[in-house]
N, CA and C of each residue as an Amber inpcrd file, in Angstrom:
protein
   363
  -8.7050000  -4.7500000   0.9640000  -9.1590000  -5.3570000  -0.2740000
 -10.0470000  -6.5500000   0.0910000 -10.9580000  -6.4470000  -0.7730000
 -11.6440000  -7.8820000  -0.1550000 -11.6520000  -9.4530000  -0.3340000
 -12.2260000  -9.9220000   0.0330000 -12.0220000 -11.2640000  -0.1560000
 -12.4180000 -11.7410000  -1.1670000 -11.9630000 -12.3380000  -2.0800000
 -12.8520000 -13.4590000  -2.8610000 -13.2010000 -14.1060000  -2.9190000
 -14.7320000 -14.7630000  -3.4450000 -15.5770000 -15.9170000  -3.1330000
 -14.8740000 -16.8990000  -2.8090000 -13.8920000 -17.2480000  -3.9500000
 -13.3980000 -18.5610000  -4.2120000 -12.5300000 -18.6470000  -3.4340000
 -11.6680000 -17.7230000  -2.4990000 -10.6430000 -17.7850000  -1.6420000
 -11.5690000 -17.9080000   0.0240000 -12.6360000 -17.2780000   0.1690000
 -13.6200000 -17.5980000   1.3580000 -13.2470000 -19.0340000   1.6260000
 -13.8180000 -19.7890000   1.2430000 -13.7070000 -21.0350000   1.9500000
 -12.6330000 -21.7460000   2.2850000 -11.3310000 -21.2700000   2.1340000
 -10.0490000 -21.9970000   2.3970000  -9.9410000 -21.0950000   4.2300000
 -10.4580000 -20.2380000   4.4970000 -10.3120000 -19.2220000   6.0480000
 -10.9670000 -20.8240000   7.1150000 -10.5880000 -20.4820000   7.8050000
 -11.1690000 -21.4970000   9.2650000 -13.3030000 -21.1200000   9.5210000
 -13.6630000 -22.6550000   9.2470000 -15.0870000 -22.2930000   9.4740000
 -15.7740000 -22.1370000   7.7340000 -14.6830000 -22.1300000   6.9440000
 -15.4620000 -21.1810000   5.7240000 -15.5690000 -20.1460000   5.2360000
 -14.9880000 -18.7860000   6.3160000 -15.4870000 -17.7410000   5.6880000
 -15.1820000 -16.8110000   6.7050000 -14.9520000 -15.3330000   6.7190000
 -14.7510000 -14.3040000   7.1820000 -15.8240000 -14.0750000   8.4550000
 -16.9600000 -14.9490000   8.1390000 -17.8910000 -14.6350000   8.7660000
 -18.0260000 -15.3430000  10.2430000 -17.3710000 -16.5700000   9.9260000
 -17.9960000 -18.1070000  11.0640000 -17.0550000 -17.6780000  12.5730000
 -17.4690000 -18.2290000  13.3770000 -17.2210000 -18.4570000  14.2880000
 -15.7210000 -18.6230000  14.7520000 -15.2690000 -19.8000000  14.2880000
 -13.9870000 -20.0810000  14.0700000 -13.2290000 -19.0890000  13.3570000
 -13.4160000 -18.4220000  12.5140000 -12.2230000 -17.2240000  11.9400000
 -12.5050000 -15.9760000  13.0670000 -13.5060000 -15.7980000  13.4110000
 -13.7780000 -14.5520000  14.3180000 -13.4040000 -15.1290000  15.8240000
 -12.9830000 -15.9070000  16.4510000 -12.5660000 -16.7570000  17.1530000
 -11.0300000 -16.5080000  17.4570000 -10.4120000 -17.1380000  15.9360000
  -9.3710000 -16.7290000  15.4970000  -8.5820000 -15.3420000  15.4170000
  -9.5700000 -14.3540000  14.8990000  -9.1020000 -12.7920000  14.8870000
  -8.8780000 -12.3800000  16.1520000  -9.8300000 -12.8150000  16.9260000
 -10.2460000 -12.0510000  18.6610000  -8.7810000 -12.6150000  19.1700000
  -8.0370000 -13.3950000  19.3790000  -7.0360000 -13.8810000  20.0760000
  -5.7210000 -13.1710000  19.0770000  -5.7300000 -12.5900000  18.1810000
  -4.8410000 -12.3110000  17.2410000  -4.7370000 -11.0380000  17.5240000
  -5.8810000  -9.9010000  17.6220000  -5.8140000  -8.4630000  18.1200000
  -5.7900000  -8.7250000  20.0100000  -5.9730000  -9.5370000  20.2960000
  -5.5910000  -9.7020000  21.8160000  -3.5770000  -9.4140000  22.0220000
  -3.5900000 -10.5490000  21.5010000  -1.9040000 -10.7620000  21.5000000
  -1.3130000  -9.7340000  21.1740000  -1.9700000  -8.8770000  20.1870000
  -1.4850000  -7.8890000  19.6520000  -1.4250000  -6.5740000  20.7240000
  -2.1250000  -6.6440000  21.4450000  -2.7240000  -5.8370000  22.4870000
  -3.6470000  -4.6080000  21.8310000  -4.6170000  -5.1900000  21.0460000
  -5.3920000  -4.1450000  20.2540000  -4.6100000  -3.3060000  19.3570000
  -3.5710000  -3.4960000  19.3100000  -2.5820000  -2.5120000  18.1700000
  -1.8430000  -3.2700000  17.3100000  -1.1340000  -2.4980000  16.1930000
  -0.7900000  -2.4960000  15.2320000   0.3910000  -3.6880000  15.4170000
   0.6580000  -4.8450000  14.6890000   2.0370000  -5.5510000  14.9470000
   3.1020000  -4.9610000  14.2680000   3.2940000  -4.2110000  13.1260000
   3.8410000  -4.1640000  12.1150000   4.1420000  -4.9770000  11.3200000
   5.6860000  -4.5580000  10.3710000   6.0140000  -5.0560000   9.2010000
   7.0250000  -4.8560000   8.9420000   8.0810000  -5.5190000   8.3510000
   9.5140000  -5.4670000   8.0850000   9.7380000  -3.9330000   7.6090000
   8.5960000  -3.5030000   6.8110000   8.6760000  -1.7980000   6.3850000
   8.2220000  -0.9540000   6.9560000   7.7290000  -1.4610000   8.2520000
   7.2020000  -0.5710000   9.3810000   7.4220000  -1.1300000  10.8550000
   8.4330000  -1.9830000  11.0510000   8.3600000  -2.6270000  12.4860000
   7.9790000  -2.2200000  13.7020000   7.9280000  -0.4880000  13.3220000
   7.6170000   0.2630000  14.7110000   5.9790000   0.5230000  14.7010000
   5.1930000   0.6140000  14.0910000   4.0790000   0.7050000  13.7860000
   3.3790000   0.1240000  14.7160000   2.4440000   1.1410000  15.9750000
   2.0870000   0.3780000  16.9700000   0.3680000   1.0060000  16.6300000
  -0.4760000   0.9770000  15.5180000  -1.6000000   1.9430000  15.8010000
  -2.7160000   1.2390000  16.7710000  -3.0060000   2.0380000  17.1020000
  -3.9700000   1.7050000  17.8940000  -5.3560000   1.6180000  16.8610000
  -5.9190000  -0.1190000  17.3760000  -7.5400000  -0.0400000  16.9140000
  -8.3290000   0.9630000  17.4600000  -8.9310000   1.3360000  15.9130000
 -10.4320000   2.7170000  16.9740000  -9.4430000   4.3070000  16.7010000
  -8.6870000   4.2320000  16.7950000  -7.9640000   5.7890000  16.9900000
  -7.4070000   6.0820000  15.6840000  -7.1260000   7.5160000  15.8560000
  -6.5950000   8.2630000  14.2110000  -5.3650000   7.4650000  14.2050000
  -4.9300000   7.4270000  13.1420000  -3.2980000   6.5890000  12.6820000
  -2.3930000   7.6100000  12.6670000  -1.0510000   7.5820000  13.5750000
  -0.2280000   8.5750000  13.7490000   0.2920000   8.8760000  12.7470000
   0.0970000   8.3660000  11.5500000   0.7050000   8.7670000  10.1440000
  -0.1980000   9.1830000   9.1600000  -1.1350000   8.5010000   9.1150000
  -2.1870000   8.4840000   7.8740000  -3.3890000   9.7340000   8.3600000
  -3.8130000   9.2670000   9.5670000  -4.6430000  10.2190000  10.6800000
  -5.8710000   9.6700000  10.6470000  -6.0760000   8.7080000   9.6900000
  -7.4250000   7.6060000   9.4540000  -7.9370000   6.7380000  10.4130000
  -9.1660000   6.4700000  10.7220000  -9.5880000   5.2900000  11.8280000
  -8.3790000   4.2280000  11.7390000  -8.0820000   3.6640000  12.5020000
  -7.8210000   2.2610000  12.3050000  -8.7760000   1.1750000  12.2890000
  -8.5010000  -0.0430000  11.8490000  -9.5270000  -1.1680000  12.1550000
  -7.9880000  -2.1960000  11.7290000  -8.1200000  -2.8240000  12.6070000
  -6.9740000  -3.8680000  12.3920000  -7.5610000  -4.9460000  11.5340000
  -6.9630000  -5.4890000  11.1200000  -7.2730000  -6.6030000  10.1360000
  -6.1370000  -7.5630000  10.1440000  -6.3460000  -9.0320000   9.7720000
  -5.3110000  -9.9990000   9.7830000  -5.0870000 -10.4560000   8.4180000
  -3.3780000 -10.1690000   8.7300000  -2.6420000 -10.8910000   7.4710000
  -2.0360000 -11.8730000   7.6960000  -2.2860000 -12.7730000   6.3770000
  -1.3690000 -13.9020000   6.6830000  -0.0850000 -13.5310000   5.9300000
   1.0830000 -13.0870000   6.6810000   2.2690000 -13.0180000   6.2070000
   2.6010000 -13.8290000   5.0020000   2.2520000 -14.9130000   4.9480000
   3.1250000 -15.7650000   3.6640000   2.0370000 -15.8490000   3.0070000
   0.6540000 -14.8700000   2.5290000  -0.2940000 -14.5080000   1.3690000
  -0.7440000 -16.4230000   1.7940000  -0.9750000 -17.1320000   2.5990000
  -1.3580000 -18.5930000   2.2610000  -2.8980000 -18.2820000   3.4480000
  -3.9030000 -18.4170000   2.4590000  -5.3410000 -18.0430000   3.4300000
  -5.6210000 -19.6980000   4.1440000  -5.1170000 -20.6050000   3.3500000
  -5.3440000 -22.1840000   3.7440000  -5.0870000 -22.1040000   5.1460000
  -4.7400000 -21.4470000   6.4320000  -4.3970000 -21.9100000   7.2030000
  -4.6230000 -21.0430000   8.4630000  -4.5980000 -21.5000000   9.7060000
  -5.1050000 -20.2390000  10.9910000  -4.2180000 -20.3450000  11.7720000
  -2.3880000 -20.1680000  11.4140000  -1.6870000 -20.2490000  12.0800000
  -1.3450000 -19.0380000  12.7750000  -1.2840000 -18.9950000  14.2030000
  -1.1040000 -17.5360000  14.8610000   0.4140000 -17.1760000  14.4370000
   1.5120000 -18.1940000  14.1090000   2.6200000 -18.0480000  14.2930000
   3.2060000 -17.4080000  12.8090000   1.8060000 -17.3320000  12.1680000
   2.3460000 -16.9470000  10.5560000   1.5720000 -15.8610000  10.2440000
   0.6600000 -15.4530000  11.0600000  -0.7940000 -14.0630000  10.7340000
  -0.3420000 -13.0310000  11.6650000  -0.7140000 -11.8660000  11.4580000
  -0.6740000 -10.6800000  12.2840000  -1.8000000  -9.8220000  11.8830000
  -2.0160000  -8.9780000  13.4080000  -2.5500000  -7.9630000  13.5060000
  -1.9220000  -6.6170000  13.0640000  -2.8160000  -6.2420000  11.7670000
  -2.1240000  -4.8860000  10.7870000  -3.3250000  -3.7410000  10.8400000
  -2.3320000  -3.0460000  11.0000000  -3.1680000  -1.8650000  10.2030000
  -3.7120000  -1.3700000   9.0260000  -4.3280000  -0.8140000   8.2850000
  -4.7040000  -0.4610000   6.7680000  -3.7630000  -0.2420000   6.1610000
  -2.3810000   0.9710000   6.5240000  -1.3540000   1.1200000   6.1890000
  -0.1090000   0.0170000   6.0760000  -0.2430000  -0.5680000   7.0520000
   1.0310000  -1.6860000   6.9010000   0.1330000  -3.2230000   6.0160000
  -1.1100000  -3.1890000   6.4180000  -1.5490000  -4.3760000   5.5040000
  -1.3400000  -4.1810000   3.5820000  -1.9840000  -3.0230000   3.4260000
  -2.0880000  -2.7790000   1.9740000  -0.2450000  -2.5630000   1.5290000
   0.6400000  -2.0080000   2.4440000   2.2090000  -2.1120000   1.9190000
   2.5520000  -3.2660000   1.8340000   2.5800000  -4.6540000   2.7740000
   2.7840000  -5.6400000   3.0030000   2.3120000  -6.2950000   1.4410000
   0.9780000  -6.2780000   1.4150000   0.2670000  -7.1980000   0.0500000
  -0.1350000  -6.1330000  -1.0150000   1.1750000  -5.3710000  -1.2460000
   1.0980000  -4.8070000  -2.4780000   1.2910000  -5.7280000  -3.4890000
   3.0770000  -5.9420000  -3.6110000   3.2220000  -6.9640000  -4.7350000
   2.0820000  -7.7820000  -4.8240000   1.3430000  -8.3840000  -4.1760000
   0.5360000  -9.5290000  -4.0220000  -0.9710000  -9.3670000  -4.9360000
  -0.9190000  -7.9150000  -4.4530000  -2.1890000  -7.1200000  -5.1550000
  -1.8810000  -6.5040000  -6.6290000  -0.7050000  -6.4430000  -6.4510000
  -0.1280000  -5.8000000  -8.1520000  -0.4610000  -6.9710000  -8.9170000
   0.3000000  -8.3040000  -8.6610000   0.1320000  -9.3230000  -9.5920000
  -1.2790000  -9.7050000  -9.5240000  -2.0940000  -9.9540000  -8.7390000
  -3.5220000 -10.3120000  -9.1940000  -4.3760000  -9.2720000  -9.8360000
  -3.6390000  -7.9930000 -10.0280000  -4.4860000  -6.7870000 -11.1350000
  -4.1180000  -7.2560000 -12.3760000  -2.8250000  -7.4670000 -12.2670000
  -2.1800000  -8.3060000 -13.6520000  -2.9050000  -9.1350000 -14.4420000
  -2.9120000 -10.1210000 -13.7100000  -3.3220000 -11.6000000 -14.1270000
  -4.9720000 -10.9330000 -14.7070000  -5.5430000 -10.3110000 -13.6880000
  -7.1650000  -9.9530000 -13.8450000  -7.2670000  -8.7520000 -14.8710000
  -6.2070000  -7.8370000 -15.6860000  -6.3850000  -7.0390000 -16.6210000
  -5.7640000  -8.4080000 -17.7160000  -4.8990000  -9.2310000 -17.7320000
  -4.9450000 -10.2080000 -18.8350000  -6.0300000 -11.0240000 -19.1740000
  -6.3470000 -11.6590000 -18.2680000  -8.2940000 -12.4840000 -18.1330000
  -9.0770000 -11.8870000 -19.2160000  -9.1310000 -10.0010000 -18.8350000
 -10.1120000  -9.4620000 -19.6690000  -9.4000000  -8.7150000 -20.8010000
  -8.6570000  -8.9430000 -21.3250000  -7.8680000  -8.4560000 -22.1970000
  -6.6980000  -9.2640000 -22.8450000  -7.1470000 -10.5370000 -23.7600000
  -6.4200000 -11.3250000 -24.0130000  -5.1520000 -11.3960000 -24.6110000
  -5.3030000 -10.0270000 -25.4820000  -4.4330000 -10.0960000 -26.7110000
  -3.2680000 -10.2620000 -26.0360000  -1.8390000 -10.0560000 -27.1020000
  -0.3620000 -11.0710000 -26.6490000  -0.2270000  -9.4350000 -25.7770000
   0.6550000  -9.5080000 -24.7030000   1.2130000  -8.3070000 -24.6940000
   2.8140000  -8.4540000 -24.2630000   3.6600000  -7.3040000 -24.2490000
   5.3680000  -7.3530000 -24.0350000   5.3820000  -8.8350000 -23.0620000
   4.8970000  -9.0690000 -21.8260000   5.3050000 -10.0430000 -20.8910000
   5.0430000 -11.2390000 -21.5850000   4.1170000 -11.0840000 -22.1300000
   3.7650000 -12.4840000 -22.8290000   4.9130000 -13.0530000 -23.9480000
   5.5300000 -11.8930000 -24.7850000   6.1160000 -11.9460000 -26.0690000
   7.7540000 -12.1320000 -25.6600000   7.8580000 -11.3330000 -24.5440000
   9.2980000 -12.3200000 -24.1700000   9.1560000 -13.7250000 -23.5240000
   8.1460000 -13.5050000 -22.5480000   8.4890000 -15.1560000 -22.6060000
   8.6690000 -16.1700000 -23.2030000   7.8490000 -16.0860000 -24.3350000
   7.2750000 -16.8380000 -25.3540000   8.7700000 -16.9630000 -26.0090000
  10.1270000 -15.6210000 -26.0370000  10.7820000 -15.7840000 -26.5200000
  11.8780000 -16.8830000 -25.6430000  11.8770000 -16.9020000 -24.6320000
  12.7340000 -17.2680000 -23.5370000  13.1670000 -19.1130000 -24.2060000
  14.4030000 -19.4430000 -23.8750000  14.2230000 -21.1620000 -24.4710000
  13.5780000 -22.1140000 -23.1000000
């Protein structure tokens, strides 16, 4: 999923692009040893960058998550090297609620979540 503008500039450097975040990634798929770290729902998950995914059968391309969804920060001790499969399971919930929030944005009217809360004391 991609990044958003407004979330770009909180990454190291500014942006997906700079030096410092790509800096950052290179020592992250190092550690990783070019493969997959996993995930509490996949701990065994070793895919290899570049190769079919022993499950999915798709390229890999590793990508970094920050475990605790917080982009503010370039801590190695809190990011991992994921796969497509374990990244998108990992930041589902994460991705469910910002479809949420972004189908309410464009669609104001009250709806059920809204109408209990509203009831809640």
């Amino acid at each position: 999923m991609p990044i958003r503008s407004d979330r770009m500039k909180l990454y190291p450097g500014g942006g997906t692009h700079s030096k410092e975040w790509k800096a950052f990634r290179a020592s992250l798929i190092e550690r990783a040893g070019n493969a997959c770290e996993g995930t509490p729902q996949h701990p065994d998950c070793r895919a290899a960058n570049g190769q079919p995914h022993p499950v999915t059968g798709s390229k890999v391309v590793l990508t970094i998550a920050h475990m605790d969804h917080d982009e503010s920060h370039a801590d190695p001790e809190r990011c991992r090297a994921l796969c497509q499969r374990c990244h998108l399971k990992w930041d589902a919930k994460h991705h469910a609620a910002n479809a949420r929030i972004t189908r309410r944005r464009k669609a104001p009217q009250i709806d059920m979540e809204d109408y209990i809360d509203a009831q809640r004391p």
